[in-house]
LUMTIZA-946394 format. One record per residue: residue number from 0; residue in one letter; x, y, z of N, C-alpha, C, CB in turn. Coordinates in Angstrom, 3 decimals, always signed. Glycine has a CB too. Layout:
BEGIN
(node NUM, 'A', (X, Y, Z), (X, Y, Z), (X, Y, Z), (X, Y, Z))
...
This chain:
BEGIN
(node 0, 'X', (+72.539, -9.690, -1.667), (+72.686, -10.731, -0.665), (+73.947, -11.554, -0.918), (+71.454, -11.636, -0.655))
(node 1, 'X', (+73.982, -11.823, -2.234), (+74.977, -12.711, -2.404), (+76.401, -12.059, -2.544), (+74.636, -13.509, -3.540))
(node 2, 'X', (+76.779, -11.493, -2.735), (+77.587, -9.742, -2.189), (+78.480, -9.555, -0.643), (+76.044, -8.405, -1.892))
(node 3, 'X', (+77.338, -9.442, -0.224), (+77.372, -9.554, +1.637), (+77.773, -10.770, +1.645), (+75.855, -9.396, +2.687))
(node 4, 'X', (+77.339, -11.900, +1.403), (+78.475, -13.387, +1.499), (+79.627, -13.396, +1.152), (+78.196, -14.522, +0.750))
(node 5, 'X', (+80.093, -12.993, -0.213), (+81.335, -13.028, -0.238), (+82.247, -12.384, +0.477), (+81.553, -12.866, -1.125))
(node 6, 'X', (+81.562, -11.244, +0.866), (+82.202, -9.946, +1.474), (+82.821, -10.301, +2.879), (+81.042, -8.711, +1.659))
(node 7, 'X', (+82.006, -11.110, +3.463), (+81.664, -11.472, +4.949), (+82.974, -12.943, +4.931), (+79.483, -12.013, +5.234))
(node 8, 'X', (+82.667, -13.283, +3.945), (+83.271, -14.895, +3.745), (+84.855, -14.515, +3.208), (+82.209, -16.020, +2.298))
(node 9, 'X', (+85.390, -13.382, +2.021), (+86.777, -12.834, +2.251), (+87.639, -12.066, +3.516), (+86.799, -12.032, +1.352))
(node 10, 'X', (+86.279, -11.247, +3.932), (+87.084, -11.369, +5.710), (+87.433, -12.308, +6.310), (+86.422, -11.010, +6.812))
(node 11, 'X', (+86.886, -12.819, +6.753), (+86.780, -14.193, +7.715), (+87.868, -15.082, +6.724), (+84.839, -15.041, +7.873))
(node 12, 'X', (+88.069, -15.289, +5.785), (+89.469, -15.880, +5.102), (+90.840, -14.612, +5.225), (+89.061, -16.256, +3.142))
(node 13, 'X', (+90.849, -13.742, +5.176), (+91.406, -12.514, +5.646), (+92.059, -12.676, +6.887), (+90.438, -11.504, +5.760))
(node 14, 'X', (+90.546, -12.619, +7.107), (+91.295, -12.628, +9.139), (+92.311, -14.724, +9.505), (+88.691, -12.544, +11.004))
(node 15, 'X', (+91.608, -15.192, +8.757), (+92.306, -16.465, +9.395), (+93.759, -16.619, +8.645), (+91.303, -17.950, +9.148))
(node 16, 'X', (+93.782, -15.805, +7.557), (+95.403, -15.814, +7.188), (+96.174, -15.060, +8.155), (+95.751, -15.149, +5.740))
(node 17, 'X', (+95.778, -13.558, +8.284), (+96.332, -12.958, +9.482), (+96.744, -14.090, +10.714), (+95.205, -11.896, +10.006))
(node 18, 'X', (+95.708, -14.620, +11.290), (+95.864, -15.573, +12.488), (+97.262, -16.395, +12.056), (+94.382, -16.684, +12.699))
(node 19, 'X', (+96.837, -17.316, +10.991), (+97.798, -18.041, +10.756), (+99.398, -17.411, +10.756), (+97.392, -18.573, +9.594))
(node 20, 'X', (+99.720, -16.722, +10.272), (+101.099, -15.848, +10.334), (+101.389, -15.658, +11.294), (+101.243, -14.695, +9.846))
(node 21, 'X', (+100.310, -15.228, +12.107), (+101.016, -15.042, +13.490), (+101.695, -16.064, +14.125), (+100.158, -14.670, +14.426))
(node 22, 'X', (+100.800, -17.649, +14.091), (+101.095, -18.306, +14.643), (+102.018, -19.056, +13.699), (+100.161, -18.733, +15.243))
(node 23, 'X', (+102.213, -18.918, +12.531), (+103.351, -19.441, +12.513), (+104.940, -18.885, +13.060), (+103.299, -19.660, +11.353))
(node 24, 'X', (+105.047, -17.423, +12.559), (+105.714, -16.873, +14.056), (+106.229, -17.558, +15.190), (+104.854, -16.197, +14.724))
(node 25, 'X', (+105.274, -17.606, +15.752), (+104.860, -18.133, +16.727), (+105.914, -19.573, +17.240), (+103.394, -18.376, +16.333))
(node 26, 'X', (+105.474, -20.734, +16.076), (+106.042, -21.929, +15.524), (+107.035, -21.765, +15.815), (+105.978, -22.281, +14.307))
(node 27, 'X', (+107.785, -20.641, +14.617), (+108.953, -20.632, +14.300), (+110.088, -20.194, +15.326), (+108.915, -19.956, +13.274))
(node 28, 'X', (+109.642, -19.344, +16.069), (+110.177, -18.747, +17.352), (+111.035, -20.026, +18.039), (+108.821, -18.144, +18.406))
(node 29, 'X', (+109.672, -20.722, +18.324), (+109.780, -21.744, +19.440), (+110.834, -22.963, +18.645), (+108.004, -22.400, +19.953))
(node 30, 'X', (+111.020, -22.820, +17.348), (+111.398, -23.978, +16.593), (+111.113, -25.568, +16.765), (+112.583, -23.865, +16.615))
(node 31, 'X', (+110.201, -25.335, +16.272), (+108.767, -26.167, +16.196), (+108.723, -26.200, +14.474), (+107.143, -25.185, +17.076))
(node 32, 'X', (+109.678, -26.956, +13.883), (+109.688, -27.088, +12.483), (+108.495, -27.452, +11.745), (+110.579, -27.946, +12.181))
(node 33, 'X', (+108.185, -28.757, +12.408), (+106.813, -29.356, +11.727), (+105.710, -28.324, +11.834), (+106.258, -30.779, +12.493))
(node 34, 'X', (+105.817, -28.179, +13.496), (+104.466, -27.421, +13.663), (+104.307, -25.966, +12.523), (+104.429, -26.865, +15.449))
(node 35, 'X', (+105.888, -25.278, +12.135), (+105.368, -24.153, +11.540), (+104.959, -24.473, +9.961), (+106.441, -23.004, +11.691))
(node 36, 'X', (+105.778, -25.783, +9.635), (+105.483, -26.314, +8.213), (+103.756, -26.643, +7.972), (+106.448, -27.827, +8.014))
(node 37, 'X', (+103.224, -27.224, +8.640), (+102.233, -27.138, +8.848), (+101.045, -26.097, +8.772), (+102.443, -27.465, +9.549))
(node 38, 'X', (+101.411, -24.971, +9.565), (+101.003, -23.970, +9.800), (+101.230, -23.350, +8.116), (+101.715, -23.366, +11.124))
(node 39, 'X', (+102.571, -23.106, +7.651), (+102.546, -22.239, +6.664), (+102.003, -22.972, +5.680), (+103.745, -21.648, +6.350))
(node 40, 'X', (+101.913, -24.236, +5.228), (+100.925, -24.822, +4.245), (+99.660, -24.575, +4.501), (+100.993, -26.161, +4.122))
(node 41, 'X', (+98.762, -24.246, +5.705), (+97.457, -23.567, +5.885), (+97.454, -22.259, +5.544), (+96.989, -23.629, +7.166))
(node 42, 'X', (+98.618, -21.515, +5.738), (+98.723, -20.066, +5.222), (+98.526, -19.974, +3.695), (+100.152, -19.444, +5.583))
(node 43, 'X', (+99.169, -21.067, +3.246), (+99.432, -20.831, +1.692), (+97.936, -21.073, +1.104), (+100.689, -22.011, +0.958))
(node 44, 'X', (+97.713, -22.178, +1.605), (+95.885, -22.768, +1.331), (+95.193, -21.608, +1.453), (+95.077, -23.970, +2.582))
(node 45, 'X', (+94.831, -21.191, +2.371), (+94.038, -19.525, +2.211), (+94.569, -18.515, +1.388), (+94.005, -18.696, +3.546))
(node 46, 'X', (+95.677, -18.501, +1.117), (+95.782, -17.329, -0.144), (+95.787, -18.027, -0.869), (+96.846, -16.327, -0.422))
(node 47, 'X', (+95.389, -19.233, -1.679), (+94.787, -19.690, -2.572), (+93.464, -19.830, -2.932), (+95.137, -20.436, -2.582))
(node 48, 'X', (+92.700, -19.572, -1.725), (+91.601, -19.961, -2.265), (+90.885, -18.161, -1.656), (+90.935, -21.772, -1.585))
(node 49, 'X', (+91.581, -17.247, -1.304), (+91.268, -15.867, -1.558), (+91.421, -15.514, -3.078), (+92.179, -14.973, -0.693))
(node 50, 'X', (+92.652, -15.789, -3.606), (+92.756, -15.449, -4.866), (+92.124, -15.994, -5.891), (+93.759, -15.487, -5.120))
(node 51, 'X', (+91.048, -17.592, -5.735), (+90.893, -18.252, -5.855), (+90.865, -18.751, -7.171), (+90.348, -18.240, -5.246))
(node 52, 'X', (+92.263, -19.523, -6.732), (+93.138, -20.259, -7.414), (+92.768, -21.717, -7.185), (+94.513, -19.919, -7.024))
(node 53, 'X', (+92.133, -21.739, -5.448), (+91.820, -23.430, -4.948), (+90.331, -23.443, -4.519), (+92.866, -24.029, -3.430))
(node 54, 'X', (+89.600, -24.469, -4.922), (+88.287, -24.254, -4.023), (+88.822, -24.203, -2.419), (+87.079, -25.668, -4.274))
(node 55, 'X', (+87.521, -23.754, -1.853), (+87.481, -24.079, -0.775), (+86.897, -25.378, -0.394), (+87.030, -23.204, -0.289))
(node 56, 'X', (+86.049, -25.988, -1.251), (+85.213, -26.826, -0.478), (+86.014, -28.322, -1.802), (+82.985, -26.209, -0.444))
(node 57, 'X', (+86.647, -29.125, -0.834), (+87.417, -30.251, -1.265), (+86.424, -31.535, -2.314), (+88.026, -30.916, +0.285))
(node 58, 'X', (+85.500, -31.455, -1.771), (+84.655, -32.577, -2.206), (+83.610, -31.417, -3.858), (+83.368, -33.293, -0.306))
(node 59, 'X', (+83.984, -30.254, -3.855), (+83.181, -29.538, -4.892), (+84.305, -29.695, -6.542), (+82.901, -27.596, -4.193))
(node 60, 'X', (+85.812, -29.628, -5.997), (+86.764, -29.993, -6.641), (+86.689, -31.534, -7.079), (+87.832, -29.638, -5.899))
(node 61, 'X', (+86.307, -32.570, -6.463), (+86.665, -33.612, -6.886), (+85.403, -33.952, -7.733), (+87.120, -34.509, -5.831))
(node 62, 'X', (+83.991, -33.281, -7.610), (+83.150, -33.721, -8.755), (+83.912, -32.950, -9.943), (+81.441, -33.297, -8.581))
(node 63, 'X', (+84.335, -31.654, -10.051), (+84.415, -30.574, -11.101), (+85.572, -31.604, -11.719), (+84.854, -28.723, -10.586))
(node 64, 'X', (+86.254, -32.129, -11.378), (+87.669, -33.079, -11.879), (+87.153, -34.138, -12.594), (+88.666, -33.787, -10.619))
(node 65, 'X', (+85.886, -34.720, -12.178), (+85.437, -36.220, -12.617), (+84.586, -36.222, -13.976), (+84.456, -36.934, -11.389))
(node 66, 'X', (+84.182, -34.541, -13.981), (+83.374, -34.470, -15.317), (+84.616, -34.075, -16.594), (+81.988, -33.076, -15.147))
């Protein structure tokens, strides 16, 4: 079970990096600086926390920091 979650949960981070690239593309095309800066700091955030290097969940990091 817990298997199938991760499995299900690295796609779905998978697929939203894909998305993101595109649209930064996208951004960048249009030169839309901020907007792609933006964009590629969400890109980078998901291959961090695929490789996981970053949590995903912000508030799980800030107890793990306080102990």
């Amino acid at each position: 079970m817990a298997y199938m979650y991760s499995r299900r949960r690295t796609e779905t981070l998978d697929y939203l990096q894909s998305m993101l690239g595109q649209l930064r593309a996208m951004a960048e095309a249009e030169r839309c600086d901020m907007l792609t800066y933006l964009i590629e700091m969400a890109y980078l955030e998901a291959s961090d926390i695929i490789r996981g290097e970053r949590p995903a969940n912000v508030h799980q990091a800030r107890r793990t920091d306080a102990l």
